[in-house]
N, C-alpha and C positions, 0 to 999 in steps of 0.2 A: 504494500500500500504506500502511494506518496506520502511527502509529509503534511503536505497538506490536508492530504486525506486521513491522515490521522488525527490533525490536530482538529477537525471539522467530527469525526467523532469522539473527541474527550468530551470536545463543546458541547454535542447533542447527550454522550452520556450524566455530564455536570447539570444539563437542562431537565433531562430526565428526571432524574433523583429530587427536582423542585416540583416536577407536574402530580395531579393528582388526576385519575382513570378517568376516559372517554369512551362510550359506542359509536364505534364507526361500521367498522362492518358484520355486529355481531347478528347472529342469525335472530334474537328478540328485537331488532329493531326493524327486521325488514316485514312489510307487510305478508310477502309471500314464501314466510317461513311455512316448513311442515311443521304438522303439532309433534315433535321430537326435536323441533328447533332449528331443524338445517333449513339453510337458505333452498330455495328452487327457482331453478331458472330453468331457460328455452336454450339456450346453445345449440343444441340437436335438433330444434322444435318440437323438442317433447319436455315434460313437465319433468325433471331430475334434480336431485340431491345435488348440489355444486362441488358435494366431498365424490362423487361418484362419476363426472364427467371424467374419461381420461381427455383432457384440452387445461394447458393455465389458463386460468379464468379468476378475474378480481369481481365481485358482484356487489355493486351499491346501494342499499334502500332508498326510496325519495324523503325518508324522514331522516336519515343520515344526509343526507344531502340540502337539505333545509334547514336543520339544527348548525351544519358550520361554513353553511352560507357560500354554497357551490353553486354555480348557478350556470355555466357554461362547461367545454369542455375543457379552455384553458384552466379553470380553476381545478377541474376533475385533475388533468397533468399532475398538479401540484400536491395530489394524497395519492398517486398512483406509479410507482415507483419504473414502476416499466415504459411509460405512458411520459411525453413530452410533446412541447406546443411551440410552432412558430408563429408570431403575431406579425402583425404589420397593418398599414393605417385603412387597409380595404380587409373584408371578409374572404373578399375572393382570390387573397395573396397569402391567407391565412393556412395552416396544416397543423395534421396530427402526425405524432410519430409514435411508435410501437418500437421498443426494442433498437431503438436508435433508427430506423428506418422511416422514410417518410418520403414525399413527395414535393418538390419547391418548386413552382412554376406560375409564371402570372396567365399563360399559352392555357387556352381553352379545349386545346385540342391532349392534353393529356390526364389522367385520372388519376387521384390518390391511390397510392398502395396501402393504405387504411380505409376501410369501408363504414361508413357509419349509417345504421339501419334502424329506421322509427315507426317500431309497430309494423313490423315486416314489409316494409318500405324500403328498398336498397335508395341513397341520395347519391344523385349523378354528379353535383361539383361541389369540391372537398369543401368550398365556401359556404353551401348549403350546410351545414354544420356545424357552425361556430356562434351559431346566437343561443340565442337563450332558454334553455330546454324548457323553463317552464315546470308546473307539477307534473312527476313520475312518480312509474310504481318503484322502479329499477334504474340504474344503467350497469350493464353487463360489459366486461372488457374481456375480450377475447385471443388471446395472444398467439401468433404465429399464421401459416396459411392456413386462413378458410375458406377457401375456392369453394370447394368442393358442396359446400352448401349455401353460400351465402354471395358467391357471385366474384365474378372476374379481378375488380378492383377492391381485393381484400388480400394481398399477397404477402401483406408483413401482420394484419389482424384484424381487427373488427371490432367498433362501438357500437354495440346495440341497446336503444332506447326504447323502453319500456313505460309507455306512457298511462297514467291514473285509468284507470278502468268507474264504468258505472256500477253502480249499487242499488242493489235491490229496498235496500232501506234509507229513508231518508236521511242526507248528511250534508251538512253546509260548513264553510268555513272562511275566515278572514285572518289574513296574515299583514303586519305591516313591519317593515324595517326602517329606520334611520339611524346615521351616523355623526358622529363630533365633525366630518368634513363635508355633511350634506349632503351624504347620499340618500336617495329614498327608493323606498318598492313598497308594492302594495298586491296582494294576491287573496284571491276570494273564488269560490265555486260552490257549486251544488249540486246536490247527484238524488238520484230515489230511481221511482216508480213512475212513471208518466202514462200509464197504461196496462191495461193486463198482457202480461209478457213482454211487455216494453220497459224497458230502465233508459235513461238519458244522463248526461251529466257537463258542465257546461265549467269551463276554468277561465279567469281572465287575468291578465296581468298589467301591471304600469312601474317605470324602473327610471330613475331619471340620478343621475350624477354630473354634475359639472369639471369635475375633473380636478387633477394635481399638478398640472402644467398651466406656468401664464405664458402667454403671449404679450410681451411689450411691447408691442406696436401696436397693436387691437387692445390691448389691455382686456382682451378676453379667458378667462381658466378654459383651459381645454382639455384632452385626451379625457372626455369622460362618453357619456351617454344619454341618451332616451329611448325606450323600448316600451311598446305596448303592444298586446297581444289576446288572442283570444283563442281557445278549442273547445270544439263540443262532439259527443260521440254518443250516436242510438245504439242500443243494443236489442233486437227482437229475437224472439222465440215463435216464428207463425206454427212448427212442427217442434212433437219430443224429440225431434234427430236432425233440427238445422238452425242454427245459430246464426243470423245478420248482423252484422258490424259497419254502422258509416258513420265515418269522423270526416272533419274538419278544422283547419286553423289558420290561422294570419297571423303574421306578425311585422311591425314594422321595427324601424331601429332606426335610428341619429348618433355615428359613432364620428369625434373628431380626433382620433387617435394620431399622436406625431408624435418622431422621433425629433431628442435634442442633441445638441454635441455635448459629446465628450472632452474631447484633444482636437486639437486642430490639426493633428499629424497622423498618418498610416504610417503602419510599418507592414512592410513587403517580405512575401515569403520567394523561398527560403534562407535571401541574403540578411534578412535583418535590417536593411535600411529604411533609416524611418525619416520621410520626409515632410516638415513642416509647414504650414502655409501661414507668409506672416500678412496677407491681405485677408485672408479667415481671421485670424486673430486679433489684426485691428478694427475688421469690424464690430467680431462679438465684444469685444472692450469699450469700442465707444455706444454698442448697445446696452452693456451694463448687466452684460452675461460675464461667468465666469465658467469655460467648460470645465465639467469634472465628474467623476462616477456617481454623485450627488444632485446635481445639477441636473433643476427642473423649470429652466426659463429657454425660452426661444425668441424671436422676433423676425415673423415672415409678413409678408403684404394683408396675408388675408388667414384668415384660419379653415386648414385641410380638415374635409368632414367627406364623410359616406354614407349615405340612405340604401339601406336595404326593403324589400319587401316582399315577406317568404311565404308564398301561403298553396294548399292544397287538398284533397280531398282524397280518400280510399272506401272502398267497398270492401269487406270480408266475410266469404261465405265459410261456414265450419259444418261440413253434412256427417252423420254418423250412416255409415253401411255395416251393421252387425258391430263388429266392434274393428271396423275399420274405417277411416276419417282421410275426407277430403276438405282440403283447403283452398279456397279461392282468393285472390289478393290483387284487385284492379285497382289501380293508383294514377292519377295525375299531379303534379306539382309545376308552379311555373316559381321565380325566383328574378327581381331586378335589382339591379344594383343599380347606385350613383356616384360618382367619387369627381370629387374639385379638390385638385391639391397644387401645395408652394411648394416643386419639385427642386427649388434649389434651397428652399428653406434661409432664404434670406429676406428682409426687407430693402434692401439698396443696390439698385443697380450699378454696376461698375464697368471701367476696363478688362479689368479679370475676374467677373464674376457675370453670366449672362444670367436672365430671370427666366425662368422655365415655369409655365402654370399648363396644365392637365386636369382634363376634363374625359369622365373614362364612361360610358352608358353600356351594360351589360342586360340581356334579357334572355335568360334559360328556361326550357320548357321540359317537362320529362313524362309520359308514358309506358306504364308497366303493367304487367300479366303475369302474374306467376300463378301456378297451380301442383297442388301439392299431395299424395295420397301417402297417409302413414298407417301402417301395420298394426296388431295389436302387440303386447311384449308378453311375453313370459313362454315361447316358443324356441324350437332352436335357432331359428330365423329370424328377424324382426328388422324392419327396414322402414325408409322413408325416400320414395322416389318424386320425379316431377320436371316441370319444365318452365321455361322462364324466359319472358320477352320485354328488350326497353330501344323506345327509342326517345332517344336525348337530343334537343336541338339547342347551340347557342350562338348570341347574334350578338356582336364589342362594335362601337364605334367609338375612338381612342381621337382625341385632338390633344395637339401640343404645343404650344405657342413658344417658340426661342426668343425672346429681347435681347439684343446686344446694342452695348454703347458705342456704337461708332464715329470717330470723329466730334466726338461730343452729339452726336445722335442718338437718340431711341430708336434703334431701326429691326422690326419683329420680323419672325417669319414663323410661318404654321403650315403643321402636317397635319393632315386627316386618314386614318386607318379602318377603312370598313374592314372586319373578317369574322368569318365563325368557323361553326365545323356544325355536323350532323352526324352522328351515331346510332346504327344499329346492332340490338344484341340479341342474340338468339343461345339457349341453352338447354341441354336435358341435363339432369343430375340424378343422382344418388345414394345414401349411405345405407351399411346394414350392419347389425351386430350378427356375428356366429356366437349362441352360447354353447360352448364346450359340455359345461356344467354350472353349479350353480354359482362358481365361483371364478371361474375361468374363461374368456370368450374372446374372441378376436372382431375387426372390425374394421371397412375398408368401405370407401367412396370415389367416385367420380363424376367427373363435372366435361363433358364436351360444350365447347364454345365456337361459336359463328360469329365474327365481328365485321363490319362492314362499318367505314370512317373516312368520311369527306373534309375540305375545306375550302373555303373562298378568301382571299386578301387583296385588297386593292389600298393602293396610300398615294395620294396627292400631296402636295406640295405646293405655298405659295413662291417658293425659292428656284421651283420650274414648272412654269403658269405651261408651256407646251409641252408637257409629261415626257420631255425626251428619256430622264433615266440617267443623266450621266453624273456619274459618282463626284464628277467636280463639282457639281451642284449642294452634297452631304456638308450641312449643320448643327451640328452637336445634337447626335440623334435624331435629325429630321432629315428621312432621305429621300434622295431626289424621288418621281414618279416611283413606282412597284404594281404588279401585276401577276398574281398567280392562283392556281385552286390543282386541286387534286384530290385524289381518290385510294382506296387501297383494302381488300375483304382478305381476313386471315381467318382459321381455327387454330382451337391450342385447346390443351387439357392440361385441368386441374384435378388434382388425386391423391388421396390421401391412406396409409393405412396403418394398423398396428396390433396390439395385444395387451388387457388390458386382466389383471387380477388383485383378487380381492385377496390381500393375505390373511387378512383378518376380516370378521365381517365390522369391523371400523378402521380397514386401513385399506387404501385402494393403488396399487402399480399401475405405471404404463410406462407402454414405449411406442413412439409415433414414428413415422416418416409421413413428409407431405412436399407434393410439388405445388407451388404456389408460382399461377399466370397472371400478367395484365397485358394487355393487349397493345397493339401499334398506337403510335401515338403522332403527334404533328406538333413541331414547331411554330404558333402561329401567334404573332405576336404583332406590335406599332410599328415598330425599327426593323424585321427581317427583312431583307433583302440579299440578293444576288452578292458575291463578293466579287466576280469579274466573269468576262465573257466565258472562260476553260470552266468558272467553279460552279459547283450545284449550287443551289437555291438553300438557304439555311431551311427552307418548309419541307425540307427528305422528311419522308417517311421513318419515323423510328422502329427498331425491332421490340417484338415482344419483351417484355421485363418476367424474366422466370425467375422461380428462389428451389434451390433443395433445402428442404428441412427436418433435423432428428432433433427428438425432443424425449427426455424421460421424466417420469415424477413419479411422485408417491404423496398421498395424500388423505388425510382422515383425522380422524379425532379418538382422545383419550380421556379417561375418568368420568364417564355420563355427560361427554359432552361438554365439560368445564377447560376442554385443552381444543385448539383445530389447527392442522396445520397442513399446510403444501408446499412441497418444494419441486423445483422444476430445474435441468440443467438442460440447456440447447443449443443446437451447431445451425444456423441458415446461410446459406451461400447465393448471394445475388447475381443474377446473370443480364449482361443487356442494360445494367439499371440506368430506369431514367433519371436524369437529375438535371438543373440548371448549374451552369456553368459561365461567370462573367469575364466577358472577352472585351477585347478592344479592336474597333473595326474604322479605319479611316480616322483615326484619334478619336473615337465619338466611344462608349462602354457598350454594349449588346452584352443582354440575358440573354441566353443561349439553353436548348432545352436538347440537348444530348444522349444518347445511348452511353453513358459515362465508361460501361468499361465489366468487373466484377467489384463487389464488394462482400464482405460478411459480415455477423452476427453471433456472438456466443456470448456466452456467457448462465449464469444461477440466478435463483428466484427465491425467497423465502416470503411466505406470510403465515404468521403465527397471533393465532388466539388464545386467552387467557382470561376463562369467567369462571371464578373460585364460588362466588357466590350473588344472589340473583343482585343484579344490579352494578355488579365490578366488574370490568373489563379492560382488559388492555388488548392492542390491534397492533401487530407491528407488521412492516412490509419491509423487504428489503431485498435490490437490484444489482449486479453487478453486470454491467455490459461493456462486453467490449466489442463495439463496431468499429468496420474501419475497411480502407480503401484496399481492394489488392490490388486488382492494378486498373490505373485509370489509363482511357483513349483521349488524351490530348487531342482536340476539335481543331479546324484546320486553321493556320494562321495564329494560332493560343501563342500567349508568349512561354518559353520555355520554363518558366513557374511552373507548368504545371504539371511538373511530374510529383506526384503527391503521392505516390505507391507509399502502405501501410500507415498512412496517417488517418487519425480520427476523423468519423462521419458526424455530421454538424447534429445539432441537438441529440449528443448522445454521450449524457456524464457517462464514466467509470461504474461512479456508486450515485444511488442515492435511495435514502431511507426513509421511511415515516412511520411514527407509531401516533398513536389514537386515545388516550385514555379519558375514561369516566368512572364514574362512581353515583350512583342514583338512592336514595334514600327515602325513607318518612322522616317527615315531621312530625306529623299526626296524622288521624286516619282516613282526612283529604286532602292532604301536600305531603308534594314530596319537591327533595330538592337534590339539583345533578350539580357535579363539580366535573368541568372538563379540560382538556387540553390537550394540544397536540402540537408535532415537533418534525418538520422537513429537513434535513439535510440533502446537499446535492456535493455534489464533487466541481472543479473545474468543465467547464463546456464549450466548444467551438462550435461557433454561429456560422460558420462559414465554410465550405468547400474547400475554396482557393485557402485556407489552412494561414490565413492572415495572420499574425500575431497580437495586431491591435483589437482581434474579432472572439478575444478567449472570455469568456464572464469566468472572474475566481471563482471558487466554493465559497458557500454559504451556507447557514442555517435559518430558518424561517419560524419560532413559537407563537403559537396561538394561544388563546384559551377562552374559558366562558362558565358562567355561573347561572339556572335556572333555578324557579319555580313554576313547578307543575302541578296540576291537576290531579291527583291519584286515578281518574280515568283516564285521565292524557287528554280531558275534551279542552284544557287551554295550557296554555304557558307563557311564561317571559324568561328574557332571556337577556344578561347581556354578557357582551365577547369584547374582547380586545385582538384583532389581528396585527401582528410583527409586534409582538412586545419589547424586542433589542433594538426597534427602529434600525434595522438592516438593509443600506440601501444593494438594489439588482439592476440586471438588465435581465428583459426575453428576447432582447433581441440586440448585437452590436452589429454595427455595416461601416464600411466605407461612407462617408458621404458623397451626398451625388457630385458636387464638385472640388469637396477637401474636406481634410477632416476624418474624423470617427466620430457616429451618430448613436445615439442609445435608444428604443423605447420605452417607455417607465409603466412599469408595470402600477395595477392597483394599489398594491400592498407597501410602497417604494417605502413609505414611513407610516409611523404604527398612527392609528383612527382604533375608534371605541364605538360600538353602538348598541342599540337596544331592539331585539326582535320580539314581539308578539304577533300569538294567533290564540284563535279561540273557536270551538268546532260547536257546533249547533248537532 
């Protein structure tokens, strides 16, 4: 272990020893525990014991996830030791990573290698993911390939979200939060009976934060939010053996999330030069910025914001034939974005500093079909087959205005970039268990896949009003005319198999092997274009992204259930993998979306429970990963930086840890009172590819904690928490600045805030 890495666990052991027990992931807090306690989840699409899945799998209740105020999926990252998040100032720039894997690309034309699925909904762009879950029953995290049931773009894992089901009994409730730095939410639903055989249930939300960043020019607080939302879902019974399910939901969002400086300098890999810019410098000085790892002030023209609006509808039919069940799962979702941003993040135009402002319009539409027939269990056979259709359209219209000072001129120039792509999927699948015996069985699936994947790009230019094209015409990423579209239909298969035993009937083995597919992809971006007359078009066709993967564990509980543990150690080897790649093309930078090369994945898993007696709990999780490049395919024209062979894959610590504690009590014989808290450590992280060294975030640790009263029926509570008690400042994200510098974006948590959450259930 570093020393670093040591000294980031004394920290978190010294923190320990002050916290007193929290529930986080114990099986009495989740709704859809069995009456023995254990959690039950869908991973398989059957109803199972979470100690009983051979897959690692972390499972979260929605009142664990409410009590310490999780509310998306970057917050999920942050108690989820496997599980990491790239942010950035659009949704649609945003990703999840699995086990140090993930997907970076602003290009429409390629798909998460994490699949995030709501209510057996597979979501087609990884942005589609990143707002505000809202009330759930669950969210289920699935680690490793899950091709083989859950669809194409799942090759490193799978978030499945498991959203508030209706109730047969009447139930209402109101939740409200506020903080010492003004943040607010407010959440309320109601659920029952609306009919004979019919239940309904209706959630709404409202989320507003102004943010921990000023802007001194606008004198506006920024990087915060507004979110408001709504879902509702029937459930009928017209027949005893058929089950209707139609939900619905909206949501909208106002996110002004922006990166500040740090240093006004890069430093360059792998020679170490680190170059300083003293015209950055002077202006954040006479702005009355001081960059630094702390440092939450900016000063740009306007303030960069993004409007999302996510909304969609499913059908689900559930038919019983004897004691065999068909699933039906018709789905639409469409999905817009907006984004206005100060792409040089300055407010003063200069000699060597041009103004860049971007204006990005996104409109994604999605269509699905899945249907599914499962088995009964307790035969020597039992399976779950089916077939699976989406097709995904998306439509960018990208403008980009350059200012340059010339001559003592303001003299602009603007690019306009229409492009999309269009996506067809086609799939049959299947999994089955062999039982041997009653304690012994084996298990094996696969997934055939049909991909069909277009795109269109066209980019004008005021800098060549007669679209000739000629590369003398390129302006700090505004290039001259562009003209291209393509096409391109593959198969691939996804497959998985293993062996799985019970050695005890509370201890369960396995051992996996899975190939994990995602399909061809396309470079399609503002800025692509041709590099000269000999060279392809940067919009090639990408190869498939495949992984091999082995995986073993063992997993169960000890002492009636007052002990639960699983451990997991696995090898994944990436093939093809897609990744972005920043180049420099005509002095101007190009994202670049690349076949990168191989990379892998290893590394152990530990999560350990500990409920001595009813109401004490401690949750501990713990990762060690090591990703990392094996060898990379240098993209044409790269500068010779980038031979990066065996350096670390970006968002992906070493270690990092979390434990959970509580402790729940009486007062009397209708209160009770819970003492909690809880403890992140991470390891060092590189944010970057190109293996920058100004792009590393040190380790850190993160304590929370919180003190309620409750209800003795749990029908209300109050609550108040203190999130980053060490005032520990971070980055999620370090970059290059777009034109000097190193930029940070400042996560929620960057200094400790205090608030008070109530709710109370009718």
């Amino acid at each position: 272990m570093t020393k670093i890495s040591f000294r980031l666990v004394r920290s978190t052991l010294l923190a320990s020893a002050m916290l007193v027990p929290v529930t986080a992931y114990a099986a009495a807090d989740a709704p859809d525990a069995a009456a023995s306690g254990e959690i039950v989840v869908t991973a398989r699409y059957r109803d199972e014991s979470i100690q009983q899945v051979p897959i690692a799998i972390t499972a979260v209740s929605g009142a664990s996830l409410n009590e310490r105020g999780i509310h998306n999926l970057q917050d999920l990252s942050a108690t989820i030791p496997s599980v990491d998040f790239r942010t950035s100032a659009s949704n649609k720039d945003r990703s999840v990573f699995v086990r140090g894997v993930g997907t970076i690309s602003t290009s429409p034309g390629v798909e998460s290698s994490v699949s995030t699925v709501v209510d057996g909904v597979v979501l087609a762009r990884p942005g589609q993911a990143t707002l505000d879950v809202g009330e759930v029953s669950r969210i289920e995290v699935l680690r490793g390939p899950q091709g083989t049931l859950f669809g194409k773009n799942s090759s490193a894992g799978v978030i499945n979200v498991v959203t508030a089901a209706p109730s047969e009994a009447f139930h209402a409730y109101t939740e409200g939060t506020a903080t010492t730095d003004e943040e607010y939410r407010l959440k309320a639903g109601v659920t029952g009976s609306a009919a004979s055989n019919v239940t309904a249930r209706i959630d709404g939300l409202y989320a507003k934060y102004d943010g921990n960043v000023r802007n001194l020019n606008t004198g506006s607080k920024v990087n915060g939010y507004e979110r408001y939302g709504v879902r509702g879902k029937i459930e009928a019974r017209p027949t005893e053996t058929l089950k209707l399910s139609l939900a619905g939901d909206y949501l909208h969002s106002y996110d002004d999330a922006t990166s500040v400086y740090t240093s006004t300098s890069q430093t360059a890999y792998p020679t170490g030069t680190v170059t300083n810019s003293a015209p950055l410098a002077a202006f954040l000085s006479g702005a009355g910025i001081t960059p630094s790892g702390s440092n939450r002030e900016l000063s740009t023209n306007f303030d960069t914001n993004v409007r999302d609006k996510n909304y969609g509808g499913s059908l689900t039919g559930e038919l019983q034939l004897g004691d065999y069940s068909i699933t039906s799962i018709t789905a639409y979702r469409e999905w817009k974005n907006r984004q206005h941003q100060d792409n040089d993040g300055l407010s003063q135009l200069s000699a060597t500093f041009p103004q860049i402002e971007d204006y990005g319009k996104l409109a994604s539409s999605q269509l699905s079909q899945e249907l599914r027939l499962t088995s009964p269990k307790g035969g020597l056979i039992d399976y779950v087959v089916g077939a699976y259709y989406m097709r995904a359209k998306t439509d960018e219209t990208y403008t980009r205005t350059v200012t340059r000072l010339i001559s003592g001129t303001a003299v602009p120039v603007t690019g306009v970039a229409n492009y999309g792509v269009l996506s067809k999927n086609y799939a049959v699948f299947g999994e089955a268990n062999l039982n041997f015996t009653s304690w012994l069985r084996a298990f094996a699936g696969y997934r055939s896949i049909w991909d069909d994947l277009s795109y269109y790009h066209e980019r004008t230019s005021t800098n060549d009003p007669t679209n000739s094209g000629s590369s003398s015409l390129d302006i700090t990423s505004i290039r001259a005319y562009h003209q291209s579209q393509g096409s391109t239909s593959q198969r691939g298969d996804s497959y998985r198999g293993g062996i799985q035993a019970d050695v005890t009937p509370a201890t369960h083995a396995y051992f996996t092997y899975g190939r994990g597919y995602k399909g061809s992809a396309y470079n399609v971006y503002f800025n692509m274009r041709s590099l000269n007359a000999t060279t392809p078009l940067d919009e090639i066709v990408l190869k498939p992204e495949t992984s091999d993967s082995f995986e073993a564990g063992i997993k169960g509980t000890a002492l009636d259930g007052q002990v639960t543990y699983a451990v997991a150690v696995y090898h994944t080897k990436f093939h093809n993998y897609q990744a972005n790649y920043n180049d420099v093309v005509g002095g101007a930078q190009v994202t670049r979306l690349i076949n990168a090369g191989t990379v892998e994945s290893k590394g152990v898993e530990l999560e350990f429970g500990l409920h001595p007696i009813p109401g004490l709990s401690l949750d501990t999780s713990l990762a060690y990963t090591d990703a990392k490049v094996v060898h990379f395919n240098c993209p044409v024209r790269a500068p010779t930086s980038c031979d990066i062979d065996g350096q670390p894959l970006p968002f992906a610590p070493k270690w990092k840890l979390y434990s959970n504690f509580s402790y729940r009590f009486a007062l009397t014989d209708s209160l009770n009172l819970e003492i909690q808290s809880d403890v992140l450590l991470k390891s060092k992280t590189q944010y970057s590819l190109t293996q920058t060294p100004s792009t590393v975030q040190p380790g850190y640790v993160i304590w929370n904690a919180s003190v309620a009263l409750l209800g003795a029926d749990d029908s209300w509570q109050v609550r108040g928490f203190v999130k980053n008690l060490t005032n520990q400042h971070y980055a999620t994200l370090l970059a290059n600045g777009v034109l000097a510098g190193t930029s940070r974006f400042v996560p929620r948590d960057d200094k400790r805030y205090g608030g008070i959450m109530l709710r109370k259930g009718f």
